[in-house]
C-alpha positions as CSV (number, residue, x, y, z in Angstrom):
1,X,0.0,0.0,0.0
2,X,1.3,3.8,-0.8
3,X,1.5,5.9,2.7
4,X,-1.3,8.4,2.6
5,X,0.2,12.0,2.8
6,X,0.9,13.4,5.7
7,X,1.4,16.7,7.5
8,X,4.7,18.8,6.7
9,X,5.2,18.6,10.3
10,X,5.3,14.9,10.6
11,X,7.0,12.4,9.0
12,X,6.3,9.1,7.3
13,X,8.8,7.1,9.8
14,X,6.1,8.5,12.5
15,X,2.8,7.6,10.7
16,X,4.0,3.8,9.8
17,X,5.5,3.3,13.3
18,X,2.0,4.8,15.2
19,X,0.3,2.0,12.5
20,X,3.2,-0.8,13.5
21,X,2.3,-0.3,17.3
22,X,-1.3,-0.4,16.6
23,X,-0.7,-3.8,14.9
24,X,1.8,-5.6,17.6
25,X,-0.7,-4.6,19.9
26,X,-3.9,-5.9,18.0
27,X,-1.9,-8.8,17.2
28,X,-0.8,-9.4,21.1
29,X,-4.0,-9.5,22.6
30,X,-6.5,-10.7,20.1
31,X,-3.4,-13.9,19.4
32,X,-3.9,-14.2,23.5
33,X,-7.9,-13.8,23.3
34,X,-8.4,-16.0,20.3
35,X,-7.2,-19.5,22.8
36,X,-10.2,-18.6,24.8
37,X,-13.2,-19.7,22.1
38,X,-15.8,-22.1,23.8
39,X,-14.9,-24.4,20.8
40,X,-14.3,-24.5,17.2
41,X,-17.2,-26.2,16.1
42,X,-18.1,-25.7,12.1
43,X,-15.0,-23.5,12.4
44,X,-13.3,-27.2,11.0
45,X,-14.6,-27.1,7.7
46,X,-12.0,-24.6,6.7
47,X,-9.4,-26.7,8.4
48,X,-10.8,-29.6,6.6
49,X,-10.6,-28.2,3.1
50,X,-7.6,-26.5,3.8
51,X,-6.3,-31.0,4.4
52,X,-7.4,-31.8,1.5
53,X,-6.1,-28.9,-0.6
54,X,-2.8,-29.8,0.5
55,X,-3.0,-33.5,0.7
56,X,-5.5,-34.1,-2.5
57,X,-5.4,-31.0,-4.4
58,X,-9.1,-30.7,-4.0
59,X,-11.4,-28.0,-3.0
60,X,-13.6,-30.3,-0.9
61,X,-14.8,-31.3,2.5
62,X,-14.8,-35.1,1.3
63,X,-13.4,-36.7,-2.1
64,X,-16.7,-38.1,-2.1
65,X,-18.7,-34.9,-2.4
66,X,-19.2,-31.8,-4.5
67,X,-16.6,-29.1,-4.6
68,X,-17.1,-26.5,-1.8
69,X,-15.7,-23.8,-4.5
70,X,-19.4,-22.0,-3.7
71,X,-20.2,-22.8,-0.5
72,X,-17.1,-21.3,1.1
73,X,-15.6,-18.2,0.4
74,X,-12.3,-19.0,-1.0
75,X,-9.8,-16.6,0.1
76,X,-10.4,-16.9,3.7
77,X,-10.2,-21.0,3.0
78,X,-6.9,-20.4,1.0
79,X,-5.8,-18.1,4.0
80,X,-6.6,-21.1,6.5
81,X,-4.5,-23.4,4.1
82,X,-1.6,-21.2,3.9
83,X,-1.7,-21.4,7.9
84,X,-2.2,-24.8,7.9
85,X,1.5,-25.3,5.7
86,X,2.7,-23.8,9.3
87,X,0.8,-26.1,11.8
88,X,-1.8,-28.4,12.0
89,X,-3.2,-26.9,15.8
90,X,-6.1,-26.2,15.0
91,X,-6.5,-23.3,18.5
92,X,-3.1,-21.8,16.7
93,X,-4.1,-21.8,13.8
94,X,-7.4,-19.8,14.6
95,X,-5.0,-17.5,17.1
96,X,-3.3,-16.6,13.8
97,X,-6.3,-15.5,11.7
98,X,-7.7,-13.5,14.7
99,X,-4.2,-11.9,15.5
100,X,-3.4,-11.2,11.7
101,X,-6.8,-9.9,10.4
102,X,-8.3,-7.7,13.2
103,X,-4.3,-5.9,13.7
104,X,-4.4,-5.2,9.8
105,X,-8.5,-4.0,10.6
106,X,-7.3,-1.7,12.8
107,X,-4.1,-0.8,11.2
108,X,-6.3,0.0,8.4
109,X,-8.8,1.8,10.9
110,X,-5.9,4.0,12.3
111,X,-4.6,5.2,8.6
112,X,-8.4,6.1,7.1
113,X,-9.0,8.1,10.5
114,X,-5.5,10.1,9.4
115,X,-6.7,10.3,6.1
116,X,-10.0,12.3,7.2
117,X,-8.1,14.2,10.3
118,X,-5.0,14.2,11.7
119,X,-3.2,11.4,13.7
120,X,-5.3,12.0,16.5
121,X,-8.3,10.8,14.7
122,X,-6.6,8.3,13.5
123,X,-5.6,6.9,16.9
124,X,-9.3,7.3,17.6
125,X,-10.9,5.4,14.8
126,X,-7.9,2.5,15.5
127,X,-9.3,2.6,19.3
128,X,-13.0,2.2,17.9
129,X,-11.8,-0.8,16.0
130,X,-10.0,-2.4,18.7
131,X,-12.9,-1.9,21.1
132,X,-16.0,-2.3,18.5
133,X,-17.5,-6.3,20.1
134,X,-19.0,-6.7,16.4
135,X,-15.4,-6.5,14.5
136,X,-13.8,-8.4,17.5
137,X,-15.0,-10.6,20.1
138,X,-18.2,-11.5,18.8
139,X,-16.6,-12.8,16.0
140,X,-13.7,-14.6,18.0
141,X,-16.8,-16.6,19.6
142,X,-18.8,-17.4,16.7
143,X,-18.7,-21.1,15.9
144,X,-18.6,-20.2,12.4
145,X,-16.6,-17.3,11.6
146,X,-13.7,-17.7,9.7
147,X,-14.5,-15.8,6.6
148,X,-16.2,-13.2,8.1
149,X,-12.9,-12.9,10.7
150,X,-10.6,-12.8,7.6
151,X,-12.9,-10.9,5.5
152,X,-12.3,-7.6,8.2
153,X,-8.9,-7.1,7.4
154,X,-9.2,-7.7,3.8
155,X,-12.4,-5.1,4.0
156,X,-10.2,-2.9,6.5
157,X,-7.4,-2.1,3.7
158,X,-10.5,-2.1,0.5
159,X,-12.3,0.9,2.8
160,X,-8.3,2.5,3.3
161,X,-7.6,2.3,-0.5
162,X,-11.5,4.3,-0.7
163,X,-10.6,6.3,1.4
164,X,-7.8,7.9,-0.1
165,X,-9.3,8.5,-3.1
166,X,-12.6,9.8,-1.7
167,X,-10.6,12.6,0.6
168,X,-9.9,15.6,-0.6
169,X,-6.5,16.3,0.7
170,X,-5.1,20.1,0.4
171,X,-1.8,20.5,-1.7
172,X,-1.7,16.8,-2.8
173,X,-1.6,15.5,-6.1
174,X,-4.8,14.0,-7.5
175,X,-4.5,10.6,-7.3
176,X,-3.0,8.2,-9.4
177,X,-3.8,5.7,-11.8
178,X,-2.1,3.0,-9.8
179,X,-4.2,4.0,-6.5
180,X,-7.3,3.5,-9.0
181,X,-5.8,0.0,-9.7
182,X,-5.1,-0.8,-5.8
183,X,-8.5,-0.1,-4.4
184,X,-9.9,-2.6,-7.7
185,X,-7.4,-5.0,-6.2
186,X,-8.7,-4.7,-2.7
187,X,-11.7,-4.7,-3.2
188,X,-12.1,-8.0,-5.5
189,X,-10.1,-10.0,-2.6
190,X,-12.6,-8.5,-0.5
191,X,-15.4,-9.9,-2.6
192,X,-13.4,-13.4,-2.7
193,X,-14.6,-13.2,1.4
194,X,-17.5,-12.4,0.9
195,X,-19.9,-12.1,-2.1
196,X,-22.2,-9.1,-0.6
197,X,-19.3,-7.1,-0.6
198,X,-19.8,-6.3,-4.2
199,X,-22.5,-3.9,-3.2
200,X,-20.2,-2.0,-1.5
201,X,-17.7,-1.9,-4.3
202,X,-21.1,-0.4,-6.5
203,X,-21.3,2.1,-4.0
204,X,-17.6,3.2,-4.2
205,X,-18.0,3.4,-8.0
206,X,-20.8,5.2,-7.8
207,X,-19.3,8.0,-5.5
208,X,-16.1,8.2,-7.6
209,X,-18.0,8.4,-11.1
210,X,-20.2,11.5,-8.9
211,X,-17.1,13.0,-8.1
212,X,-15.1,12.3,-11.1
213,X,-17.8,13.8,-13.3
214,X,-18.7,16.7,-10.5
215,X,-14.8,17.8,-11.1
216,X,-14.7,17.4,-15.0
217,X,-12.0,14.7,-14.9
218,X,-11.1,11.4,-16.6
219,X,-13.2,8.2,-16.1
220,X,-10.3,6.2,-17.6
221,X,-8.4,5.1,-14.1
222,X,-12.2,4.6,-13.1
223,X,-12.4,2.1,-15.6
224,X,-9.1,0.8,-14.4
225,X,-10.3,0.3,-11.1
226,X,-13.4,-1.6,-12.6
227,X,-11.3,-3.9,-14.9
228,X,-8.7,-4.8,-11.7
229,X,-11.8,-6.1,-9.6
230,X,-13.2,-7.7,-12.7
231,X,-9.9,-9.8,-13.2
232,X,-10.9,-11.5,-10.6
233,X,-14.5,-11.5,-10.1
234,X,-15.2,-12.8,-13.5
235,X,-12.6,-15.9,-13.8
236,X,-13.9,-17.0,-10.0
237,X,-17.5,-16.6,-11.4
238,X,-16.9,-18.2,-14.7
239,X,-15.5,-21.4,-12.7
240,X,-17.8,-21.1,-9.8
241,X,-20.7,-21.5,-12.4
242,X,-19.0,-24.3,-13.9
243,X,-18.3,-26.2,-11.0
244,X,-22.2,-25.9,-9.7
245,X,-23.8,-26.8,-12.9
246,X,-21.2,-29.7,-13.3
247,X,-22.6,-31.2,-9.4
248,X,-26.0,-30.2,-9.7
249,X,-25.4,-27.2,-6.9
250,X,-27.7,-24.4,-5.8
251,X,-26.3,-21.8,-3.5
252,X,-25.5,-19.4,-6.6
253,X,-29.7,-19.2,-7.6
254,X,-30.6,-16.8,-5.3
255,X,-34.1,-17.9,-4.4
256,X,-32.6,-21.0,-2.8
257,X,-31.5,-18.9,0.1
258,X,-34.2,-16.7,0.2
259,X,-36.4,-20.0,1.2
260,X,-33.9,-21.4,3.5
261,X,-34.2,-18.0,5.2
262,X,-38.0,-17.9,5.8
263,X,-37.2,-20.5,9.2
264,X,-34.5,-17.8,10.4
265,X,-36.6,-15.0,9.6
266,X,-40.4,-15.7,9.6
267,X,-41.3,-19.1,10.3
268,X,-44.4,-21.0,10.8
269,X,-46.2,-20.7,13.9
270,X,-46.0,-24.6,14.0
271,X,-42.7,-25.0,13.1
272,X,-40.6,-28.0,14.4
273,X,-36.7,-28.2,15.1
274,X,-35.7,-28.0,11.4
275,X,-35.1,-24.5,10.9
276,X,-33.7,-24.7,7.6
277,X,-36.4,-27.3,6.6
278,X,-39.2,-26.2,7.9
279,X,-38.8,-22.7,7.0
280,X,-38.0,-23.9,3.2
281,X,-41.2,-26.0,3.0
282,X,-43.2,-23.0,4.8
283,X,-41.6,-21.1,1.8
284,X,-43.0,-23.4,-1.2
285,X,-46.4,-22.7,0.8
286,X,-45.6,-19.0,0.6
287,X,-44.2,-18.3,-2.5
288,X,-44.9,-21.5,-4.8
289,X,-42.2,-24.1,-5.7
290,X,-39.2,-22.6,-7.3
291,X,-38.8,-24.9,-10.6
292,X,-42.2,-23.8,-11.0
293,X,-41.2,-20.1,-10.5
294,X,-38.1,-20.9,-13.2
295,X,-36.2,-20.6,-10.1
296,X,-36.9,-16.7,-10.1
297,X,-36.6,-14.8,-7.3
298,X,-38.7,-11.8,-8.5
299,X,-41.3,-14.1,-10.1
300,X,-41.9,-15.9,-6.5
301,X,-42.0,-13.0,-4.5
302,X,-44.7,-11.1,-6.4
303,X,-46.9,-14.3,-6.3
304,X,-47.0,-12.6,-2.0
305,X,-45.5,-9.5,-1.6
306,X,-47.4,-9.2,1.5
307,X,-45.2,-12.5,2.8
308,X,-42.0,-10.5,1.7
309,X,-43.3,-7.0,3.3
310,X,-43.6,-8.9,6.5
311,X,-40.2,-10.4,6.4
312,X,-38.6,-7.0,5.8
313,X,-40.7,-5.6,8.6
314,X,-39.5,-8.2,11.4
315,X,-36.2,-8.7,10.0
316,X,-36.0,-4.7,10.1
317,X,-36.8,-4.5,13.5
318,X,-34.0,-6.8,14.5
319,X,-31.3,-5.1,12.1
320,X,-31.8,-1.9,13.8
321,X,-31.4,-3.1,17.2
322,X,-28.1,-4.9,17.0
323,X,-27.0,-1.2,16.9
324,X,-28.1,-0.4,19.9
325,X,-26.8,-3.8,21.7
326,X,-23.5,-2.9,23.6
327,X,-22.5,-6.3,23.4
328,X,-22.7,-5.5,19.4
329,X,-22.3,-2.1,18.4
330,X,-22.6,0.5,21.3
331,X,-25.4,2.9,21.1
332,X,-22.5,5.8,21.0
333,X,-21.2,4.7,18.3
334,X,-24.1,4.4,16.0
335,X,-25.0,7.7,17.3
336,X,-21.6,9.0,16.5
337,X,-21.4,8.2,13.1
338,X,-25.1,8.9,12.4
339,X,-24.2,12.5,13.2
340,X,-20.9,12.8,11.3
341,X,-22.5,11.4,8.2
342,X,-25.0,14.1,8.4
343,X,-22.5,16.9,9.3
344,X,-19.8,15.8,6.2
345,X,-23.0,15.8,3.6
346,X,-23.8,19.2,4.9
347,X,-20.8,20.6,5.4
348,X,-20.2,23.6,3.0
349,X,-16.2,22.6,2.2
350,X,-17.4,20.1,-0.6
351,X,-14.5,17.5,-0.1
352,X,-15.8,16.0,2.7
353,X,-19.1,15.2,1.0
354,X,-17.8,12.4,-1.4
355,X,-16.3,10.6,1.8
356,X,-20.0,11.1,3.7
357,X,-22.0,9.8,0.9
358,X,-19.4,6.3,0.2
359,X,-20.0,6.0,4.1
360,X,-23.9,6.4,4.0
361,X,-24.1,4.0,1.0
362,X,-22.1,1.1,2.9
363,X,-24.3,1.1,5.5
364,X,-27.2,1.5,3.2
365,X,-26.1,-1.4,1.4
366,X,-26.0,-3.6,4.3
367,X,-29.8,-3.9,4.1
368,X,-29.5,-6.6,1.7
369,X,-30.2,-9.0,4.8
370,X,-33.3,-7.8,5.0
371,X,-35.0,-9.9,2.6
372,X,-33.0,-12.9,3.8
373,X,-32.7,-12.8,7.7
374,X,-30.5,-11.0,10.2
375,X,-27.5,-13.1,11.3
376,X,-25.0,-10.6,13.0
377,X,-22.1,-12.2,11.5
378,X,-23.1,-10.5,8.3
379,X,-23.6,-7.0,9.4
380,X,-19.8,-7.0,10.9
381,X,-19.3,-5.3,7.5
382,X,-21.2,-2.4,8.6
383,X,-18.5,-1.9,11.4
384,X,-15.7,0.7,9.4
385,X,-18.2,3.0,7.9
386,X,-19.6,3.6,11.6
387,X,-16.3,4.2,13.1
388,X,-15.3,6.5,9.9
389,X,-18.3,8.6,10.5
390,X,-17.4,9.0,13.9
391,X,-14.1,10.1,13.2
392,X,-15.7,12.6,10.9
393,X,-17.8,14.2,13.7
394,X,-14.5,14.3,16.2
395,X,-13.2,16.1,12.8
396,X,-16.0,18.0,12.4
397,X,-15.6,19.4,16.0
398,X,-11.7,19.9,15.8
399,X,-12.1,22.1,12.6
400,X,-14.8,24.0,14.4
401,X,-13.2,25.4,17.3
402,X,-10.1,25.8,15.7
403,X,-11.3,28.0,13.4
404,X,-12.6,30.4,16.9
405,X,-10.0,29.3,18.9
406,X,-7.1,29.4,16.8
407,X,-4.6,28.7,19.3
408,X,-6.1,25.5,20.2
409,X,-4.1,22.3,19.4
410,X,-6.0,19.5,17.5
411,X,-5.1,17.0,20.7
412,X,-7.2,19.7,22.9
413,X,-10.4,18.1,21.8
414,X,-9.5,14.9,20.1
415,X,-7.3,13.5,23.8
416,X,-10.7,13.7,25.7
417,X,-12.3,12.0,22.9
418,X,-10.1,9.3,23.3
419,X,-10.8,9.3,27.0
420,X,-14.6,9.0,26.5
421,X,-14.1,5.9,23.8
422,X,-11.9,4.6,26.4
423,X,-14.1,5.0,29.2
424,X,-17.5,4.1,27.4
425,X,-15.7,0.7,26.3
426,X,-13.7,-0.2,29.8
427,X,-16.0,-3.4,30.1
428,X,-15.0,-4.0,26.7
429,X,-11.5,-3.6,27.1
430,X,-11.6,-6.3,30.1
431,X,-13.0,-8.8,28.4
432,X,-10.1,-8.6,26.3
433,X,-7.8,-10.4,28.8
434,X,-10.0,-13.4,29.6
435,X,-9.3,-15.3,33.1
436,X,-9.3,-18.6,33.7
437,X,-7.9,-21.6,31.3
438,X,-8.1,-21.6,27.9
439,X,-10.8,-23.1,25.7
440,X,-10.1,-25.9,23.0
441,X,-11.3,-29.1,25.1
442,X,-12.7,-30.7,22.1
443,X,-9.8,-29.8,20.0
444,X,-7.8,-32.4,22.8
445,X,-10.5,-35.2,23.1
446,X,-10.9,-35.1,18.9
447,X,-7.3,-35.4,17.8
448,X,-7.3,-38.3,21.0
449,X,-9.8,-40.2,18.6
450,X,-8.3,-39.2,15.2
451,X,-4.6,-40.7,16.4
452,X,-6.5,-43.3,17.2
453,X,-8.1,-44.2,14.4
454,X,-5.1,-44.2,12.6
455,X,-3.2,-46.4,14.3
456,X,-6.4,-48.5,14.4
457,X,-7.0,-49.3,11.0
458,X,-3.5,-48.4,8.9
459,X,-5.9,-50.0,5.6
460,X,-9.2,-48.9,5.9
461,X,-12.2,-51.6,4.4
462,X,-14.4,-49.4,2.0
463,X,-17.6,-50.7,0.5
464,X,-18.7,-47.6,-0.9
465,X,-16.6,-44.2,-0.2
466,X,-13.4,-43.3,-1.5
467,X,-12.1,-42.4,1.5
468,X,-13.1,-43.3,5.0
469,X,-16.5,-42.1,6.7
470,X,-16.3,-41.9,10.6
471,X,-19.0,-40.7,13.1
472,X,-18.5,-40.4,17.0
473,X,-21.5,-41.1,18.7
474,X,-21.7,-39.0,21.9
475,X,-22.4,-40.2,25.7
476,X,-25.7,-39.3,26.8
477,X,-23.6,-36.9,28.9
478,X,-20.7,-35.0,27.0
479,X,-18.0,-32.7,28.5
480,X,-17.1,-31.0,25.1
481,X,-19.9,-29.2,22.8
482,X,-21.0,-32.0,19.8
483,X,-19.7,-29.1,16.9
484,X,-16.6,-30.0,18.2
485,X,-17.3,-33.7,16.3
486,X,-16.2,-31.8,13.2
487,X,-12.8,-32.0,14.3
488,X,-12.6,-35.8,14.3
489,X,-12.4,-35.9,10.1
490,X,-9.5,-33.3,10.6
491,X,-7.7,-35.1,12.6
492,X,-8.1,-38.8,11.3
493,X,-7.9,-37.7,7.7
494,X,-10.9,-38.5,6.7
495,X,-14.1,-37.2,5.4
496,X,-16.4,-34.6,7.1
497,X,-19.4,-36.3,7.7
498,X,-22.9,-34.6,8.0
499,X,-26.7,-35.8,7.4
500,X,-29.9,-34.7,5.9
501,X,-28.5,-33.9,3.0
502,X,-31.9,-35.5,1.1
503,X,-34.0,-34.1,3.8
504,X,-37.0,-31.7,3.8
505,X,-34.7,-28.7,2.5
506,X,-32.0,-29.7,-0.5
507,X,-28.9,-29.3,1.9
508,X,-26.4,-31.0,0.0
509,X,-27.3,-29.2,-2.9
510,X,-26.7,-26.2,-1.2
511,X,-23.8,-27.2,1.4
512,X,-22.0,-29.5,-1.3
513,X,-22.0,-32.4,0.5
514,X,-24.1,-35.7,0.5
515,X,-25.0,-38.4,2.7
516,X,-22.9,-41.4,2.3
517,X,-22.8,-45.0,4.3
518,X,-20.9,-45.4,7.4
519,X,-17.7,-46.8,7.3
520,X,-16.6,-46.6,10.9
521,X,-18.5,-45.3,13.7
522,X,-17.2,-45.0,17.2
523,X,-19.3,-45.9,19.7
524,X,-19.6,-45.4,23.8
525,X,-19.7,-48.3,26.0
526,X,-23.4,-47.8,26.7
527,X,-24.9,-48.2,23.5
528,X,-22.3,-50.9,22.8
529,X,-25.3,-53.7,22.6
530,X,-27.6,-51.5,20.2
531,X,-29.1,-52.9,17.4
532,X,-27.7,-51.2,15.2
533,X,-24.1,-52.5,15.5
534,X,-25.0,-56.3,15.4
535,X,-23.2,-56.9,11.8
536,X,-20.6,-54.8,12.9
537,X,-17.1,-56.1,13.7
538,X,-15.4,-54.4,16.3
539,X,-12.0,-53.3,15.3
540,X,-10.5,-52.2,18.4
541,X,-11.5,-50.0,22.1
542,X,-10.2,-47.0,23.2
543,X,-10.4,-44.7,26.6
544,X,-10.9,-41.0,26.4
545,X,-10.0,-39.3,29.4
546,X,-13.1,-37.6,28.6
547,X,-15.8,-39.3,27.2
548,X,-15.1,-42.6,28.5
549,X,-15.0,-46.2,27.0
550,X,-15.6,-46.3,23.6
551,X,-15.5,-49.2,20.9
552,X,-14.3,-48.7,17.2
553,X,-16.7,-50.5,15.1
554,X,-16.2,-51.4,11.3
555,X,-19.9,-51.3,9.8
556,X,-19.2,-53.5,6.5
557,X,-17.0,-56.2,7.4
């Protein structure tokens, strides 16, 4: 990346080390934090493709189903890989992603706020990041987060690149044709996270083509930024497509999710346990079958608008309060940047209005979810325009009273704003140093089984599968969370096993995977006489520390 410029009276050795100590610092602690998840639950299917990329050259969470190429965002996968070359721990690994991509969020963070101010603001907006739960700690804890974890830093340095461009900055040259080419690169890694992230790379365009044609300049390094993202939306779209028509896949047709949604968002009044499944068959009732809607999105929703309206209505109603949960996005904060929006679209320099509009339009954009439903690992993207407009209002005010109090420095007002950030995040701050033991119990008891296994059966007998299908049955009481099961495939080698794939809601045509005969299923002493395991032949026994007495049990023999 090209250091912004920066004052006369400070110097680019100052800027980059300010940004270097915000990064050991994010890295430090969220590294430390990151040991403490409650467990890593569907976190392992990155870990598991990540295997068989390296082991099988495959994009897959089994050699005997579809490729995932759709279903998970690649570049955080490929990030997880290119961790995994260093260690196979799965806790480290995680500690890795966590420390890597919230320090380059907040490094990120701390040179947009620099961009709009001075380095005061940008020590501000870097403390908003650090102490924002959304961009942090509620992601740390999700039990499947690793592309939206990954996807902040690569979002972090897309919103920088914008930045730049967007601010108006006295006495510097207009900006290059090779920035124009840099925020295209950003921003189509960032849309190789995550896919809704195009929207705001449609807002940025739009801003710059209002500003490029507001200023009488050139569209051409427009269109260069354009062409860099499409390099690589267009080959990972072409293949994608290929891929999903080739196994029969359905996550890219849009209505798909939009009737897997109607359980999250709006389901039946008697619903049952299936969420997905029940809400997708509620949503054939609803909106008609999609084959017979040509798989249409638009042509199934205006069979019953009134069934969408009333989506958007409760799905609105839970948007808007996430920012008001402090355990989410602090009330201040939306309040903050709320007002600064509203003061750099009115303000009467017109150089901050580009800036005000590109951050309006982000959040704007995140409202996509409304006609899905509101999970709040995808409005974590809505994180960096609210601590931008902040930093705008602490701008806002700085310019102000300078202008009346000309002999007051720019730390006079922006120090206490620190303070307050500080102060109204101090709970915040001490969750960020967790007592107690570190989490990662299953990740122990699961690579216990996969060694195992391994030593167990050094030739496995395969009636079906290419490579071997495992399943751990739990004790009727279990000391590690069952997500944590995923990790048994990761460590034994083996496929990740799931079911109801065929089931009321086409999962496996959606999740690329399928349900396949059990090869080997581990099973606790109690249920050791069930029915189900009479033809089996057990292969060996083995006590978890854990879970107990278990037998190893080879279902084809």
């Amino acid at each position: 990346m090209t250091p912004p410029p920066v004052p006369q009276t400070a110097s680019r050795l100052g800027v980059w080390l300010a940004a270097a100590l915000w990064g050991l610092l994010t890295f430090a602690v969220f590294f430390h934090y990151a040991q403490f998840l409650d467990k890593v639950g569907w976190n392992a299917i990155e870990l598991i493709i990540a295997q068989k990329l390296t082991e099988h050259g495959v994009y897959a969470t089994s050699l005997d189903y579809a490729s995932a190429v759709a279903w998970r965002p690649v570049l955080p996968t490929l990030v997880v890989t290119l961790l995994h070359l260093g260690t196979e721990d799965p806790i480290r690994i995680y500690q890795l992603a966590c420390g890597l991509s919230f320090a380059t969020f907040v490094v990120a963070m701390y040179l947009s706020g620099r961009l709009i101010g001075n380095a005061w603001t940008g020590h501000l907006a870097a403390l908003g990041a650090f102490v924002c739960p959304a961009a942090t700690t509620y992601l740390v804890h999700h039990i499947h987060s690793y592309s939206n974890v990954i996807t902040m830093g690569f979002l972090g340095l897309a919103i920088h690149a914008s930045v730049a461009l967007l601010v108006d900055r006295s006495g510097a040259p207009a900006p290059r044709t090779a920035q124009y080419l840099r925020v295209g690169l950003w921003w189509g890694l960032a849309y190789l996270c995550r896919a809704e992230l195009l929207l705001y790379f449609g807002v940025l365009l739009a801003v710059l083509a209002w500003q490029t044609w507001r200023v009488r300049g050139r569209f051409t390094p427009l269109l260069g930024a354009l062409g860099m993202f499409l390099l690589l939306f267009v080959p990972y779209n072409v293949y994608a497509a290929q891929v999903n028509a080739r196994d029969g896949i359905l996550i890219r047709k849009t209505i798909y999710g939009f009737y897997m949604s109607q359980g999250w968002a709006d389901p039946a009044t008697d619903a049952g346990g299936d969420i997905e499944g029940d809400g997708y068959l509620y949503a054939i009732k609803l909106y008609g079958d999609p084959l017979a809607n040509g798989e249409s999105l638009v042509r199934a929703v205006l069979k019953n608008p009134a069934a969408l309206q009333r989506r958007v209505q409760v799905n609105a109603a839970r948007f808007y309060q996430l920012y008001f949960d402090r355990d989410f996005v602090a009330p201040w904060l939306t309040g903050a940047a709320a007002l600064g929006v509203l003061l750099g679209i009115g303000a009467t320099e017109a150089k901050r209005r580009p800036l005000a509009w590109f951050l309006l339009g982000l959040f704007a954009a995140t409202h996509f979810v409304l006609i899905f439903h509101i999970d709040p690992r995808y409005l974590t993207i809505a994180v960096p325009p609210l601590i931008l407009g902040g930093v705008i209002l602490v701008h806002v005010g700085t310019t102000f009273w300078a202008k009346r109090l000309p002999s007051l420095p720019a730390w006079a007002l922006a120090v206490p704003a620190l303070g307050l950030v500080a102060f109204l995040a101090r709970d915040q701050m001490r969750t960020l140093w967790p007592d107690g033991s570190p989490g990662g119990a299953g990740t122990v008891v699961m690579k216990a089984f996969g060694d195992h296994f391994r030593a167990a059966v050094k030739q496995p007998h395969l009636i079906e599968n290419t490579e071997p299908h495992i399943v751990l049955l739990f004790p009727a009481k279990s000391a590690i969370p069952p997500e944590d099961q995923f990790l048994l495939p990761y460590f034994a080698h083996t496929a990740w096993v799931n079911r109801g794939a065929a089931g009321k809601f086409p999962r496996g045509k959606f999740y690329s995977f399928r349900d396949c005969e059990d090869d080997y299923v581990y099973v606790p002493a109690e249920l050791r006489q069930d029915g189900r395991f009479t033809a089996a032949r057990v292969v060996s026994e083995f006590e978890s520390p854990v879970l107990g007495h278990y037998f190893l049990f080879e279902m084809h023999p």
